[in-house]
C-alpha positions as CSV (number, residue, x, y, z in Angstrom):
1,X,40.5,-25.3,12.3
2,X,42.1,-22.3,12.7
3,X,45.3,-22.1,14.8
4,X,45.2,-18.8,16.6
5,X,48.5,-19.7,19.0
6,X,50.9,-16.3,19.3
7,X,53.4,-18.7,16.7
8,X,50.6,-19.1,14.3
9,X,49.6,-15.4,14.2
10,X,53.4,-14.5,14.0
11,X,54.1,-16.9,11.1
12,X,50.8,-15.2,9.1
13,X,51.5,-11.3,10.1
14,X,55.4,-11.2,9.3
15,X,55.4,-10.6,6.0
16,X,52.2,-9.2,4.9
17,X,51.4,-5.5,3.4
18,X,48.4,-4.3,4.6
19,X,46.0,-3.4,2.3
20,X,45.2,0.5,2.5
21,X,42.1,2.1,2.3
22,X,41.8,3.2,-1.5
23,X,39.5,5.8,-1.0
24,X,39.5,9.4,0.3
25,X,39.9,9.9,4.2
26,X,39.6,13.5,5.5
27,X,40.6,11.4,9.4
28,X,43.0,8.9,9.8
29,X,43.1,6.5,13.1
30,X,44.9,3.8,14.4
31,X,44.3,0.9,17.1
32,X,46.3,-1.6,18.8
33,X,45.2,-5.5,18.5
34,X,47.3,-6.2,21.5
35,X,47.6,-10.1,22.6
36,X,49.1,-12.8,25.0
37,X,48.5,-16.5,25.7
38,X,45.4,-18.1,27.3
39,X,45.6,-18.6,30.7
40,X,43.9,-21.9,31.9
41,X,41.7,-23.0,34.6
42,X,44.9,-24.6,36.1
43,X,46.9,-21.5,36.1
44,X,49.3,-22.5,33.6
45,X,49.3,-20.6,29.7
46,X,47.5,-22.4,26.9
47,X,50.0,-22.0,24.2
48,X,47.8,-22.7,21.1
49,X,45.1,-20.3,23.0
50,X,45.1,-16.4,22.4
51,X,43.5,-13.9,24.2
52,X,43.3,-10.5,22.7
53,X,42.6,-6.9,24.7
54,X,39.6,-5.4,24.4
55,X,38.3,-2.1,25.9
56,X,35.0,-0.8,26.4
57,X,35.0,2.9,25.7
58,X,33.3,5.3,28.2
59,X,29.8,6.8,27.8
60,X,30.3,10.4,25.6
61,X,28.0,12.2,24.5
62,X,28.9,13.4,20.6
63,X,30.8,10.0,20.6
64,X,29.1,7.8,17.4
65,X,31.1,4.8,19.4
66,X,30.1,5.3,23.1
67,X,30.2,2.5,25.3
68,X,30.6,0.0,22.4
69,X,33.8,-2.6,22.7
70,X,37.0,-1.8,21.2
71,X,40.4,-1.7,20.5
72,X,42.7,0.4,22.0
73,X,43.4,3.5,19.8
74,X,42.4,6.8,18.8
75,X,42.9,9.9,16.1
76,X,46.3,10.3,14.7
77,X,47.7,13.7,15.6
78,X,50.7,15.8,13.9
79,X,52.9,14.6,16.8
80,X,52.9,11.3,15.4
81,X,55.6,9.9,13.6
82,X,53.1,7.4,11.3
83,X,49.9,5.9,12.4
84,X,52.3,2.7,14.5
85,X,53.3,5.6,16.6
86,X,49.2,6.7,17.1
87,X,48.3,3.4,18.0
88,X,51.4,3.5,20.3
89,X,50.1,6.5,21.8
90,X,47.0,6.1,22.3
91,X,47.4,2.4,24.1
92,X,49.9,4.1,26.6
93,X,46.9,7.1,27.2
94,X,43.9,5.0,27.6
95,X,45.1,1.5,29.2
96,X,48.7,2.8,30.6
97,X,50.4,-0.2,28.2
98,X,53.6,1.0,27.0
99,X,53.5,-1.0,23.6
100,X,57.0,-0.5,23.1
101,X,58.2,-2.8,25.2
102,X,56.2,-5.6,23.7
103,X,56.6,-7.5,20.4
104,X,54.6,-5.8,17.0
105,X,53.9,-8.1,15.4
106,X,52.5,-6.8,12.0
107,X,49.5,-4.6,10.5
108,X,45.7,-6.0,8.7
109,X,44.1,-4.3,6.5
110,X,42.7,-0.7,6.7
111,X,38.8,-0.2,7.2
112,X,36.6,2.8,6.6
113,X,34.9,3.8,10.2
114,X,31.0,4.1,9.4
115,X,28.1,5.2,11.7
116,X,24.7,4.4,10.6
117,X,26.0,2.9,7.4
118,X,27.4,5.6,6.0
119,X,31.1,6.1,5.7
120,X,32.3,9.1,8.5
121,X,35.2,9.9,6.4
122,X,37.7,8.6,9.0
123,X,40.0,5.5,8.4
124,X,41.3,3.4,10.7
125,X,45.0,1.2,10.6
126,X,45.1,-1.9,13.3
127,X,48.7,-3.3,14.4
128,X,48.6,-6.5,15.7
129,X,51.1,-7.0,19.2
130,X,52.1,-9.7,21.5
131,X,52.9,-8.9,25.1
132,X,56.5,-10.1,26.5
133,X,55.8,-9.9,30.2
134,X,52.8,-9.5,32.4
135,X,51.6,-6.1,32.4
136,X,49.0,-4.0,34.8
137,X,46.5,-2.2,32.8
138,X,45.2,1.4,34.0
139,X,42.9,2.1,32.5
140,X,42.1,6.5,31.6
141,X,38.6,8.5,31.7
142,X,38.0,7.5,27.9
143,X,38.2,3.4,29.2
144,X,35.0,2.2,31.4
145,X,36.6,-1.4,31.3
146,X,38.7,-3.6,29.8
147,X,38.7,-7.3,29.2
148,X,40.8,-10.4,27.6
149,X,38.8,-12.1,25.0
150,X,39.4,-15.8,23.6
151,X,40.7,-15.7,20.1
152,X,39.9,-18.9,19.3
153,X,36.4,-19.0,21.0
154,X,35.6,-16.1,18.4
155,X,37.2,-17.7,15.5
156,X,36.1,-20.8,15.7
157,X,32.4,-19.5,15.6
158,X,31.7,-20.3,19.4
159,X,30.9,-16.9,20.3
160,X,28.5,-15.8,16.9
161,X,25.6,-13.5,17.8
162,X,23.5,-11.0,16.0
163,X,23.3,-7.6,17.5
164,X,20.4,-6.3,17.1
165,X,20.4,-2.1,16.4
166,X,16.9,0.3,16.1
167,X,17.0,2.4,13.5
168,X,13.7,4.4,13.3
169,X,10.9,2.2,12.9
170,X,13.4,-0.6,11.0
171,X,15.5,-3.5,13.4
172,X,18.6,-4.1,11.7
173,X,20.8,-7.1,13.1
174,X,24.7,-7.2,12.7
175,X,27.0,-10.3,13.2
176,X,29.0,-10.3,16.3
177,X,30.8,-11.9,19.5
178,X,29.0,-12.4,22.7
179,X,31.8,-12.1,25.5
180,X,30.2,-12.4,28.7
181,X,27.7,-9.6,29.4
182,X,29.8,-7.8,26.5
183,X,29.2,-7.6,22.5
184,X,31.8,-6.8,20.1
185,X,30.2,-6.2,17.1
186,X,31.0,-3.3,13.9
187,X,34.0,-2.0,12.8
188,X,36.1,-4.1,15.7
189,X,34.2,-7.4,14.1
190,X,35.4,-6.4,10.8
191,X,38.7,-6.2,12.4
192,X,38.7,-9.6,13.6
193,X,37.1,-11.2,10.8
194,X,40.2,-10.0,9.0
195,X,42.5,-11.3,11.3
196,X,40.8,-14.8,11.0
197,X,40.5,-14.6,7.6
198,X,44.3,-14.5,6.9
199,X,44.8,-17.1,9.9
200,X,42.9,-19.2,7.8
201,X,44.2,-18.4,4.8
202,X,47.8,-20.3,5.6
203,X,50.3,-17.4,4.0
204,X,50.4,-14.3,3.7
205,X,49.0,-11.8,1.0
């Protein structure tokens, strides 16, 4: 079973090098995997439980990614120091959650962003956090809602759906997590899976 506590995830994350994208990327991008502990029916935190932050980004048109769940994140810019510092500031844009006040705990692995299965020439870098205190989300225009998900209900398989997508006269079904009324499904699946995948994998790599 996979241990997805804040201790576990810390312990896994430390030391690793994110893999980077070996191919050509004409956009770079970067979100925050932000987390705390489960809170339980009693009130009182779950410390081997995980909850991670999840948004669900407002309905745009000319937006390949409109109203699907996500990340926190966004386009790096000039401005920005590296991509850490996009993901920093575009958490404190979209959900008001100064992310520098909280723990980082480390980077996975960079994915190519597709649409339609083809590969939009935009790469995206996830950094993995841990909130230190309570926090009061506000949420921007870009945000339509924003939820705490159960690590461990997702990586433990509890939560598998398909999604199912229409594309022309052909149904294609994806893998995702059924949270609530909510599926997370594409490139923030991937993002997961990846996280689980080096939970699981007991060291780093």
């Amino acid at each position: 079973m996979i241990d997805v506590g804040l201790g576990a995830i810390r312990g896994r994350l430390k030391d690793r090098h994110a893999t980077r994208y070996a191919g050509e990327a004409r956009k770079r991008a970067a979100v925050a995997a932000v987390l705390r502990p489960m809170i339980g029916l009693s009130g009182e935190l779950e410390p081997l439980e995980t909850e991670v932050l999840l948004i669900r980004r407002a309905e745009r048109q000319g937006d390949p990614w409109s109203g699907q769940m996500a990340f926190p994140g966004g386009h790096y810019e000039p401005r920005d120091a590296d991509m850490l510092a996009t993901a920093m500031r575009e958490t404190l844009e979209e959900v008001g959650l100064d992310l520098s006040q909280h723990e980082l705990i480390g980077a996975l692995d960079e994915h190519p962003a597709t649409y339609q299965g083809r590969f939009t020439g935009m790469v995206i870098a996830p950094f993995v956090f841990a909130l230190k205190s309570d926090v009061e989300l506000t949420p921007n225009h870009e945000v339509a809602s924003v939820i705490w998900a159960p690590l461990g209900q997702m990586a433990r398989g509890e939560l598998d759906v398909q999604h199912a997508l229409q594309r022309g006269n052909e149904t294609m079904h994806f893998p995702a997590f059924g949270i609530g009324p909510h599926v997370v499904w594409g490139l923030t699946h991937r993002m997961l899976q990846n996280l689980f995948e080096n939970l699981a994998a007991g060291k780093p790599r």
